[in-house]
PAZAPA-4460 file (N, C-alpha, C; in steps of 0.05 Angstrom, whole numbers, plus 32768, in hexadecimal, padded with zeros to 4 digits):
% residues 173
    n_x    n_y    n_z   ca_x   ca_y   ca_z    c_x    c_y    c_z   seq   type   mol
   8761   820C   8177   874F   8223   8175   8746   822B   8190     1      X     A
   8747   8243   8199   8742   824D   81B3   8725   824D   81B5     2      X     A
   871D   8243   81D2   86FA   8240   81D8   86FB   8259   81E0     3      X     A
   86D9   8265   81D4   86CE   827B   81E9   86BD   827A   81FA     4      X     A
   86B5   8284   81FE   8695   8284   8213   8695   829C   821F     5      X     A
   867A   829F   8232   866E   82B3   823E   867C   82D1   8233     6      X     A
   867C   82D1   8219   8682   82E8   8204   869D   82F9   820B     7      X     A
   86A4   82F7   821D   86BE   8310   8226   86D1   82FB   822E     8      X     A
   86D4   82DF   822A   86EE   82CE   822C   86F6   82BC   821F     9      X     A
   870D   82B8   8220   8717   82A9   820B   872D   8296   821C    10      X     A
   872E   8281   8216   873B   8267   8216   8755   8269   8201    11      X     A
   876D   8264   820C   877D   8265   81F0   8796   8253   81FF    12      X     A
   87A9   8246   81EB   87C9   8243   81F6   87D5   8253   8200    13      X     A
   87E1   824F   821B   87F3   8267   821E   880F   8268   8217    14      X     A
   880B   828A   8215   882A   8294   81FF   883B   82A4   821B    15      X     A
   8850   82A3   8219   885A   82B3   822C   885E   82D4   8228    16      X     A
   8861   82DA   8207   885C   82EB   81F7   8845   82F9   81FB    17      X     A
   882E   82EA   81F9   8811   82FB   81F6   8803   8301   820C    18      X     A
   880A   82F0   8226   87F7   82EF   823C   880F   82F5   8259    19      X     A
   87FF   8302   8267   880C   830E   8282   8800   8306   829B    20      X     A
   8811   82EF   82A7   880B   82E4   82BF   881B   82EA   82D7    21      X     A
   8824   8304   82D6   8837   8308   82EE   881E   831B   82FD    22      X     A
   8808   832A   82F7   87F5   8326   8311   87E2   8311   831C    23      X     A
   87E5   82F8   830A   87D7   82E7   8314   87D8   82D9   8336    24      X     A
   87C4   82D6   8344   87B9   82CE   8358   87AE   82BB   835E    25      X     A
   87A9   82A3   8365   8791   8296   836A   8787   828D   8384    26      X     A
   879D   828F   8399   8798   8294   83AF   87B2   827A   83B8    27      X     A
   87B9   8260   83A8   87C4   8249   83A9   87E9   8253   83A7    28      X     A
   87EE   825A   83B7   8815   8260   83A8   881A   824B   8395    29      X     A
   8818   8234   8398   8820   821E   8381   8820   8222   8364    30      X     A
   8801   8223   8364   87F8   8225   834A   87FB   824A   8346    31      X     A
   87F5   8262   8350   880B   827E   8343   882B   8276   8338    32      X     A
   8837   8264   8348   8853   8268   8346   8858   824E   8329    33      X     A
   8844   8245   8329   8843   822D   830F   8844   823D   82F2    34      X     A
   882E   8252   82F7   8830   825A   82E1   883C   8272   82DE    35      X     A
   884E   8283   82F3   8865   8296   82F0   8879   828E   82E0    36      X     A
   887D   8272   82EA   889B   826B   82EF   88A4   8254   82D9    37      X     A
   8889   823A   82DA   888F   8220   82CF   887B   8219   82B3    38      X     A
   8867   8229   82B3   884F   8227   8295   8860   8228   8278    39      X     A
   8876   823A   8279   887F   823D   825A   888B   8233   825D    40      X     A
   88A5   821F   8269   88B5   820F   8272   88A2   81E9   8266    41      X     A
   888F   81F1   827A   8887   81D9   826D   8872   81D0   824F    42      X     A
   8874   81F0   8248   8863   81EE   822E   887A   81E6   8217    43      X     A
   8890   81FA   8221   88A6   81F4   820C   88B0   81D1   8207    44      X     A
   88AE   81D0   821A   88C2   81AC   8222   88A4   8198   821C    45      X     A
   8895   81A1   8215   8877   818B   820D   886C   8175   8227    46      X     A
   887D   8185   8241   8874   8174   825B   8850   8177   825A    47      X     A
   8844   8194   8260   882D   8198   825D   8824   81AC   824C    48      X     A
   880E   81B6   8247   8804   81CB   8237   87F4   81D9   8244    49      X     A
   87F9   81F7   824C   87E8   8207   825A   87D3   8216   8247    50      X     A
   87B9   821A   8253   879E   8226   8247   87A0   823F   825F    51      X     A
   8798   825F   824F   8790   826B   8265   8783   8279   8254    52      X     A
   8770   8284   8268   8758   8292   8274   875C   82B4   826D    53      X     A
   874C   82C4   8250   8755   82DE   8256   874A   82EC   824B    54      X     A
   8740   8301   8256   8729   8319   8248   872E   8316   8229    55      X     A
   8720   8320   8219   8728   831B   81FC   8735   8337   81F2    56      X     A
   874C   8335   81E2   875B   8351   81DF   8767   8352   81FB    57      X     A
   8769   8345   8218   877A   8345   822D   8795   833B   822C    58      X     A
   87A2   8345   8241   87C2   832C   8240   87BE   831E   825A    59      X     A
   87AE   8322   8269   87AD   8326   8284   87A0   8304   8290    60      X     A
   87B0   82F9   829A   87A2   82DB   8299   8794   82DF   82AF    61      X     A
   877A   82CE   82AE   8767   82D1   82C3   875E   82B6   82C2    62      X     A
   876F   829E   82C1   8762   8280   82C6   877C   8272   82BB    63      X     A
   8779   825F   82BA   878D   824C   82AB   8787   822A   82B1    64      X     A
   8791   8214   82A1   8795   81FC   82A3   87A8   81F6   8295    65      X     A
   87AF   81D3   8299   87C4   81C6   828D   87BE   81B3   8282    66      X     A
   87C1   81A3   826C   87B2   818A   8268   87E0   817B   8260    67      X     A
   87CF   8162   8263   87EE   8151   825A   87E5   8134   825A    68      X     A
   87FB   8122   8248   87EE   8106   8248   87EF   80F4   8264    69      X     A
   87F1   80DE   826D   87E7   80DE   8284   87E2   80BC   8283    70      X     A
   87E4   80AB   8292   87E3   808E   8294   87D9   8081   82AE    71      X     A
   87C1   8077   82AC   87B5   8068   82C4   87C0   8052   82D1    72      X     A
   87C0   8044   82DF   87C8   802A   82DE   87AD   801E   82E3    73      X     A
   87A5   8005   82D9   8790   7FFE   82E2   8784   7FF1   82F6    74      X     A
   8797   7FE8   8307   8794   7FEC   831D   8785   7FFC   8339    75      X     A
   8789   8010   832A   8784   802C   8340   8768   8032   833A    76      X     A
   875C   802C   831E   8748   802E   831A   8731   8023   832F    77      X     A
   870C   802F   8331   86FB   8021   8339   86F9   7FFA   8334    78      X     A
   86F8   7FE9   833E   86F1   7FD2   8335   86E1   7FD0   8321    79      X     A
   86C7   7FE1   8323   86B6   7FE2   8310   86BE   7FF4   82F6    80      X     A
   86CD   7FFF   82F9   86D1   8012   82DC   86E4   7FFB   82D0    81      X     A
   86FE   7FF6   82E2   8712   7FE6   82D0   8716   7FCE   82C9    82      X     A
   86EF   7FC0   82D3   86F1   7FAB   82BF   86DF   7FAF   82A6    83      X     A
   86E0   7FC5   82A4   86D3   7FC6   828B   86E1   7FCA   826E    84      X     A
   86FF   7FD5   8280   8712   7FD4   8271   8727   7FBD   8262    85      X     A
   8733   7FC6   824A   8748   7FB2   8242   875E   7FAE   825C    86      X     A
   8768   7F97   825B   8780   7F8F   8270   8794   7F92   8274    87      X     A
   879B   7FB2   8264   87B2   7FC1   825F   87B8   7FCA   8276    88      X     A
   87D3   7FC9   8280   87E6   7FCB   829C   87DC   7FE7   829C    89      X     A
   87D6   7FFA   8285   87CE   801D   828A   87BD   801B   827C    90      X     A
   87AC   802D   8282   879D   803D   826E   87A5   8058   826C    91      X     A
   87AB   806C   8252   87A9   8083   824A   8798   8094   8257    92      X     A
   879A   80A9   8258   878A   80BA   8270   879C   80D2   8266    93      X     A
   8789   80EF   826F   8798   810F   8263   878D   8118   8284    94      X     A
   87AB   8124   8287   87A7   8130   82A7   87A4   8150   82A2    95      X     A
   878D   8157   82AC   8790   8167   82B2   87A1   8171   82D4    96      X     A
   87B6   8182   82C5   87C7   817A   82DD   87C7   819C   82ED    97      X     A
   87BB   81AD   82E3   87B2   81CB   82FF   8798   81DD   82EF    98      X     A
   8788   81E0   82F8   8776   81FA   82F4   8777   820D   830A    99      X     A
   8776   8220   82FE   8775   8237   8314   876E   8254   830C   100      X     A
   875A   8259   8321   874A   827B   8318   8757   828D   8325   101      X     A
   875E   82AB   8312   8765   82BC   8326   8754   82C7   8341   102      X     A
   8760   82CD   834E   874B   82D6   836B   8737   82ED   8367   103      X     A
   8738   82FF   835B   871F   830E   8357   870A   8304   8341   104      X     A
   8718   82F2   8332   86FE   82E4   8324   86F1   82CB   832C   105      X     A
   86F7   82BC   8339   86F0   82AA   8358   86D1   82B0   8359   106      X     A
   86B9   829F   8356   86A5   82A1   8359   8695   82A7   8341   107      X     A
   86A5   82AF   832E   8698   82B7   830F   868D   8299   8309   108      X     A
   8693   827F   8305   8694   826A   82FA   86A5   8266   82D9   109      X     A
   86BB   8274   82E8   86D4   8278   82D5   86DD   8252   82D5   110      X     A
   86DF   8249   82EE   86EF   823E   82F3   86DF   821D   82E1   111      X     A
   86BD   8225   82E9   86B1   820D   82D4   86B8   820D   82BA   112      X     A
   86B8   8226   82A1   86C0   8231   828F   86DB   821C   8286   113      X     A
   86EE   8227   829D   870E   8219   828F   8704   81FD   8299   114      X     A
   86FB   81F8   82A6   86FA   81D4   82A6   86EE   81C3   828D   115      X     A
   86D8   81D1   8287   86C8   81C2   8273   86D4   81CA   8259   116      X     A
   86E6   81E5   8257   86F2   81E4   823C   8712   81C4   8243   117      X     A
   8717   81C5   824E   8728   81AF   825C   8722   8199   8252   118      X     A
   8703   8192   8258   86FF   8175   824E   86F3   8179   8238   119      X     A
   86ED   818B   822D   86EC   8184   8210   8702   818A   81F7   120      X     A
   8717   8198   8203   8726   8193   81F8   8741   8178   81F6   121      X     A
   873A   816D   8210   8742   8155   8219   8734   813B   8205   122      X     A
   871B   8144   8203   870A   812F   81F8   8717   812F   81D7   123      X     A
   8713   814A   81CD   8716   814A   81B4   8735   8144   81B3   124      X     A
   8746   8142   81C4   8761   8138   81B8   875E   811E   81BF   125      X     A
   874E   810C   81C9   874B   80F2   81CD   874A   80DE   81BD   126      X     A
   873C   80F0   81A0   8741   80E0   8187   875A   80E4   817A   127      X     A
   876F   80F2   8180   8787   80F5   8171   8799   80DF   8183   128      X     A
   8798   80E5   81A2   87A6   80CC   81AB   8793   80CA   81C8   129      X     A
   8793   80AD   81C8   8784   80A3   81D0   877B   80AA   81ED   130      X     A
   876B   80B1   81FF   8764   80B0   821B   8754   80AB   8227   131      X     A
   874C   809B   823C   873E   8093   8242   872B   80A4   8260   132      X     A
   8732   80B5   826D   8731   80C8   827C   873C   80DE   827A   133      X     A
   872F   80F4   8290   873C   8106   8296   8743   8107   82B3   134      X     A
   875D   8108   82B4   8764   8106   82CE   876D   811E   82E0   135      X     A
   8768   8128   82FF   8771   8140   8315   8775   812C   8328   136      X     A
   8789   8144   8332   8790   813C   834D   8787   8157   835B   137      X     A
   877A   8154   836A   876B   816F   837A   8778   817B   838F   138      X     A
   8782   818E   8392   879F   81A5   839E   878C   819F   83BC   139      X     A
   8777   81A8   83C1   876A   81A5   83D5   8754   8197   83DD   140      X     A
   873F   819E   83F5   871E   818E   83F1   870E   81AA   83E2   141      X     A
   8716   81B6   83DE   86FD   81CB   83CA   86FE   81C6   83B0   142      X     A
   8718   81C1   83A6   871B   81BA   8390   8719   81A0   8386   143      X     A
   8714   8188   839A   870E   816E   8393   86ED   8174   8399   144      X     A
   86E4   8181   83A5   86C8   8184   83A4   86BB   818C   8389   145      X     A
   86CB   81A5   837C   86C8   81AE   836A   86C7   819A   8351   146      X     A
   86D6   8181   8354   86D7   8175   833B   86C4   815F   8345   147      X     A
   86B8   815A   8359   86AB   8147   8358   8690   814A   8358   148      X     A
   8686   8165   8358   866B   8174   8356   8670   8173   832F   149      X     A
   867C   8169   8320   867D   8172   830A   867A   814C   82F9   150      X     A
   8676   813C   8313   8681   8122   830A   869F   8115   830A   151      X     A
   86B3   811A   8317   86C8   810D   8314   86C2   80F8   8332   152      X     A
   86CA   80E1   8322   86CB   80C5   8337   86EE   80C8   8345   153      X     A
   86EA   80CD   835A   86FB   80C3   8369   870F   80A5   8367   154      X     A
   8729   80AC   8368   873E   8083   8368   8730   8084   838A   155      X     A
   8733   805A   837F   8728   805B   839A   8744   805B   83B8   156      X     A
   875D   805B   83B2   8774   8055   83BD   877F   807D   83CD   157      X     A
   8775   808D   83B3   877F   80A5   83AD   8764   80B2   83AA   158      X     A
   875D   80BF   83C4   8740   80DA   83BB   8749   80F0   83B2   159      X     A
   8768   80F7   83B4   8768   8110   83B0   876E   810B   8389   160      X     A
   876E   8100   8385   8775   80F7   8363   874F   80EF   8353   161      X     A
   8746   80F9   834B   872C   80F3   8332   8731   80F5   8321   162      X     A
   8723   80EA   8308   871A   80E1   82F4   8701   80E4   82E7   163      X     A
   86F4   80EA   82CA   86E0   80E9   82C0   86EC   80E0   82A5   164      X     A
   86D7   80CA   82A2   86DD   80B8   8285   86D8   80CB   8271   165      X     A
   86E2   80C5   8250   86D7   80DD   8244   86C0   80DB   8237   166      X     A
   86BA   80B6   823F   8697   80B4   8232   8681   80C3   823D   167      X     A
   868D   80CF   8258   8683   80E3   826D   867D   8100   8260   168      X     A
   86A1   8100   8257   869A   811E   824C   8690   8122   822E   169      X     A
   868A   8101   8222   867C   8108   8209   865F   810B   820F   170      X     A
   8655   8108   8222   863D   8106   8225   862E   8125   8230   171      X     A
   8647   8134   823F   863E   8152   8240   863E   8167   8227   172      X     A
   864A   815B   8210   8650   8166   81F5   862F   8173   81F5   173      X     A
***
């Protein structure tokens, strides 16, 4: 079911059919050319699942993310988080693996919007199969800033890689 908010957007799966990302921008070449080139590619093949961002009645994508399943090792974990855990060589974990705002909507708090529909849609598939985080790897330092002003704990081996448990994000419900 597609999330809404702040009345004029909508959260949905992306269709290659319904939505138009060939003016998309975000300032990042990586992530434009991810979702030109590789988003329906990997929606088809069940690698990841793209969410984007789009006026309502628009085609016009103005945000996007990816969510996919995703495996910790426990190892890499805090000391203190992963003994709290079972002694499983992994733990389950859903990566969020790109968010990204187009460049003229940049400063809206578009980009909080797709995160938090992220983890709660992360959360709510947590009971279908199992996960124990949500996991980024942060493209830059604005963007690992960004997720850590929101609560994501840092690996301690890997800063540019965070995490937020989803007892975390049941608790912002």
């Amino acid at each position: 079911m597609p999330s809404t908010g702040k009345a004029r957007y909508v959260i949905e799966p992306f269709s290659k059919e319904r939505h138009d990302r060939s003016n998309f921008s975000c300032g990042i070449e990586s992530l434009d050319r991810y979702l030109r080139e590789q988003a329906d590619q990997d929606r088809k093949r069940k690698i990841a699942v793209p969410f984007v961002l789009v006026e309502k009645g628009q085609p016009n994508v103005l945000g996007y993310y990816t969510l996919s399943a995703f495996s910790i090792h426990l190892g890499e974990l805090p000391p203190s988080v992963a003994q709290k855990l079972p002694r499983y060589p992994d733990v389950p974990a859903t990566l969020l693996g790109r968010l990204a705002v187009h460049r003229e909507c940049q400063g809206q708090r578009l980009g909080e919007f797709l995160l938090v529909d992220a983890l709660y849609r992360g959360l709510d598939q947590s009971d279908k199969v199992a996960s124990f985080a949500i996991v980024v790897d942060s493209i830059n330092e604005d963007a690992r800033n960004f997720y850590l002003h929101f609560g994501f704990i840092p690996f301690p081996n890997r800063l540019d890689r965070l995490f937020l448990p989803m007892k975390t994000v049941e608790q912002l419900r």
